[in-house]
Residue frames relative to the residue before (quaternion, step in Angstrom):
aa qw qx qy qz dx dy dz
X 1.0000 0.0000 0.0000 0.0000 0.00 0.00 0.00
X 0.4497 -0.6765 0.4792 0.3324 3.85 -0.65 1.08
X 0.6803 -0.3846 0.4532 0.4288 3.58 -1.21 -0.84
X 0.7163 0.3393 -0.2937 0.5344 3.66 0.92 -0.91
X 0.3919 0.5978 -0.5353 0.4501 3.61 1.23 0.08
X 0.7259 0.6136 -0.1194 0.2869 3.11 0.35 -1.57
X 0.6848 0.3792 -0.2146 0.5841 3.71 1.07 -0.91
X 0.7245 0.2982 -0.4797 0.3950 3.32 0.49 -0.78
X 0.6160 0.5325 -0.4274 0.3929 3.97 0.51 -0.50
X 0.6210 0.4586 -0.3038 0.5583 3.38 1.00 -0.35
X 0.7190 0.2829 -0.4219 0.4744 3.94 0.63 0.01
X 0.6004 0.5158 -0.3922 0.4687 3.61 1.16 -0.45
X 0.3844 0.6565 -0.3970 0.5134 4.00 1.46 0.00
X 0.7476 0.2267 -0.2323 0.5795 3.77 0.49 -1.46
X 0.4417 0.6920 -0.4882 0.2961 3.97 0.51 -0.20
X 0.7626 0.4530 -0.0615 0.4576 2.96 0.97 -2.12
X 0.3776 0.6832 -0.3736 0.5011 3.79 1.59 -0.53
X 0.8346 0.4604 -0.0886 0.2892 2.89 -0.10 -1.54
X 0.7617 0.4459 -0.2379 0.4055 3.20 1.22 -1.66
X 0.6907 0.4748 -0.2062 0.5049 3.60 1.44 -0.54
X 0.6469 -0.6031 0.3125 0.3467 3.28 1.19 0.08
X 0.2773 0.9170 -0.1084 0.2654 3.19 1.56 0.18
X 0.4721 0.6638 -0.4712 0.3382 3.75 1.53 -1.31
X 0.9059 0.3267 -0.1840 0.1971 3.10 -0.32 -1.70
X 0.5408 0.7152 -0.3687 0.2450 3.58 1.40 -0.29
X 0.0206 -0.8467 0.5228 0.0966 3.78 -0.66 0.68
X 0.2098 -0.8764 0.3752 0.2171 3.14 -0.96 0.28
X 0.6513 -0.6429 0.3054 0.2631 3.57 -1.16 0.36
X 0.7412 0.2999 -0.1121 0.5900 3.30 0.95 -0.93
X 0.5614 -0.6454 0.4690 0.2199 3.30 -1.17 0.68
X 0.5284 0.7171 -0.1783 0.4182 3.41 1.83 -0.15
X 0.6520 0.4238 -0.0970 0.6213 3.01 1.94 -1.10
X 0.4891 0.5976 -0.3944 0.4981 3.55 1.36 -0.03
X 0.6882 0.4366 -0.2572 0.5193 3.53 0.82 -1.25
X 0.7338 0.5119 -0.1711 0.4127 3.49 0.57 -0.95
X 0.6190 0.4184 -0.2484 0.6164 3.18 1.66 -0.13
X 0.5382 0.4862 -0.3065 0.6165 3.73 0.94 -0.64
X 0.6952 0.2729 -0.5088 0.4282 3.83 -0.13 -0.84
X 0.5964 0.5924 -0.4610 0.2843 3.96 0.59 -1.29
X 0.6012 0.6681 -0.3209 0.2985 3.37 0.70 -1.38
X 0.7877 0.3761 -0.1047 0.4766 3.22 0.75 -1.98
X 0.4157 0.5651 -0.4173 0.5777 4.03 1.15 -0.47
X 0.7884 0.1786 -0.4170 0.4154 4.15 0.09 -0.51
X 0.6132 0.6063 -0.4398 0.2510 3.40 1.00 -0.38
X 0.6054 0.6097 -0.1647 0.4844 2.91 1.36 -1.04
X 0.5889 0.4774 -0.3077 0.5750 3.93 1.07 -0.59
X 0.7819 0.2546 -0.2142 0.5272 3.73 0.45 -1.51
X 0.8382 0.2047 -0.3538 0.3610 3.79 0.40 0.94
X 0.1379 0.7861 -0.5484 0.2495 3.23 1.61 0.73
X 0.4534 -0.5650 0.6497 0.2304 3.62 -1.34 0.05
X 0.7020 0.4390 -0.2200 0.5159 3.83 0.99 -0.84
X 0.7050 0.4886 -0.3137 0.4073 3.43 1.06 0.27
X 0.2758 -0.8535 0.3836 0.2196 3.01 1.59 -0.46
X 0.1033 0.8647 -0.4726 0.1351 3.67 0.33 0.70
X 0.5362 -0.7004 0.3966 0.2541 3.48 -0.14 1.27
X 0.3191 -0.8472 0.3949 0.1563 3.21 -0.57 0.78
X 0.5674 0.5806 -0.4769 0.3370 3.11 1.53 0.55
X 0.4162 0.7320 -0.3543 0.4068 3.07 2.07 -0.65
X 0.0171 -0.8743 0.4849 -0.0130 4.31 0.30 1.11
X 0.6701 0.4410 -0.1667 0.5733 3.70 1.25 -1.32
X 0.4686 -0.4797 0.6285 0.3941 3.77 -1.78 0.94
X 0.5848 0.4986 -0.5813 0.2673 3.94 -0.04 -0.15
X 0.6975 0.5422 -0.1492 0.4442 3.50 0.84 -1.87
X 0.6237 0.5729 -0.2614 0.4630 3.68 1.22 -0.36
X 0.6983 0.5129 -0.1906 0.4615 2.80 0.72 -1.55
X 0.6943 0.5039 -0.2840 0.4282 3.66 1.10 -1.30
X 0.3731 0.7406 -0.3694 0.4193 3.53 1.83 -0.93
X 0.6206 0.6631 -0.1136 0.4029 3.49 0.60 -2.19
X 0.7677 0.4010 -0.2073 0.4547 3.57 0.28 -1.32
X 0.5902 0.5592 -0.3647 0.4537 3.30 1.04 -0.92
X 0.7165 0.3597 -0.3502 0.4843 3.66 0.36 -1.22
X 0.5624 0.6367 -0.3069 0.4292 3.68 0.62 -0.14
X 0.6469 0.4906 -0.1583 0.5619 3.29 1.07 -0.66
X 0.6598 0.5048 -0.2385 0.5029 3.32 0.63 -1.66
X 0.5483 0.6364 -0.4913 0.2301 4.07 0.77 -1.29
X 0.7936 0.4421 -0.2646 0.3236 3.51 0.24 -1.01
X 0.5075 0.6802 -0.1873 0.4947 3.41 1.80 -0.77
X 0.5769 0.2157 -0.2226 0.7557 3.74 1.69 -0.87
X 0.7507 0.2801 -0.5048 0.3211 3.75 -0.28 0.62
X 0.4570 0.5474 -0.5182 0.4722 3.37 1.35 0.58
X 0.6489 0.5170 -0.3304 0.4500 3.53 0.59 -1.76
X 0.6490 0.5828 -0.3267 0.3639 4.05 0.55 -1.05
X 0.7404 0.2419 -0.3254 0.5361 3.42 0.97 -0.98
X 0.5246 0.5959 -0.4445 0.4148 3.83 0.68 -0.16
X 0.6607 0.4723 -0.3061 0.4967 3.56 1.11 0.11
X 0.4927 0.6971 -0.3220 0.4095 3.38 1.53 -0.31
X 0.5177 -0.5613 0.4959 0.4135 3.67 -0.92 0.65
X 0.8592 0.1616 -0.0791 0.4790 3.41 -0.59 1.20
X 0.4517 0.8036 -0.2973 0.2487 3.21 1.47 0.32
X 0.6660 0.4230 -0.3389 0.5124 3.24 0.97 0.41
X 0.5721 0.5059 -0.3892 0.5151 3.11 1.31 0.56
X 0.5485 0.5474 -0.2917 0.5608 3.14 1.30 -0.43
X 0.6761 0.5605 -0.2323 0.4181 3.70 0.72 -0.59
X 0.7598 0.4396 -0.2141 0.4285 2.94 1.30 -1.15
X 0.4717 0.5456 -0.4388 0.5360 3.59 1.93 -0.33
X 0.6760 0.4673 -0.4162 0.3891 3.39 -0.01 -1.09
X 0.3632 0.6978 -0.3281 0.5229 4.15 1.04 -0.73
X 0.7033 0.3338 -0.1697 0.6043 3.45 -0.42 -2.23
X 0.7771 0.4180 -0.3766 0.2819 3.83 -0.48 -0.80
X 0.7203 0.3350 -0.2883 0.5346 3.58 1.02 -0.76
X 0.5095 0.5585 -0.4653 0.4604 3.94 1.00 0.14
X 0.7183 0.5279 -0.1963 0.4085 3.30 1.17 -0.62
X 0.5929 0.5429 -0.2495 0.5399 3.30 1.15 -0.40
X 0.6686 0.5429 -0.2713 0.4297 3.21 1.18 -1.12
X 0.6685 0.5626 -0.1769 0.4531 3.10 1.28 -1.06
X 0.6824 0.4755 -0.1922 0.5209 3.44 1.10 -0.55
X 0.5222 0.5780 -0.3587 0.5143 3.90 1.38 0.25
């Protein structure tokens, strides 16, 4: 990672602190350090990939983040519509349906 790699992931670190409520929180284990550092860099790295393409009016971690949920939401909505396009795809859909009505039913 260069140096300007470095600063900006390191100011988008206290950004995200801050925006979630974060400054004052420490931790105990050295486990939750890593596990907090990998989380940190995984959004930086998601909300400024190039391969994701993030709208550039989208400027605040709020309006992103809310950006985020949406595609997150939508995910199952394009893996319904995807197999409903499949030869036979609404028959498929409608087992997979019968199968999770069943399960439910059986709890």
């Amino acid at each position: 990672m260069d140096i300007a790699c470095a600063g900006e992931s390191k100011s988008f670190t206290k950004k995200s602190k801050c925006f979630w409520g974060f400054e004052d929180v420490a931790t105990k284990w050295f486990s939750s350090v890593m596990a907090h550092v990998h989380w940190v860099y995984c959004v930086y790295i998601l909300l400024n990939s190039k391969e994701i393409e993030v709208p550039e009016k989208l400027k605040s971690l709020a309006e992103k983040q809310h950006w985020i949920t949406k595609i997150i939401e939508n995910k199952e909505k394009s893996r319904v519509l995807q197999l409903l396009t499949r030869i036979n795809g609404a028959q498929h859909y409608k087992t997979e349906l019968q199968s999770a009505l069943q399960t439910v039913e059986s709890l």
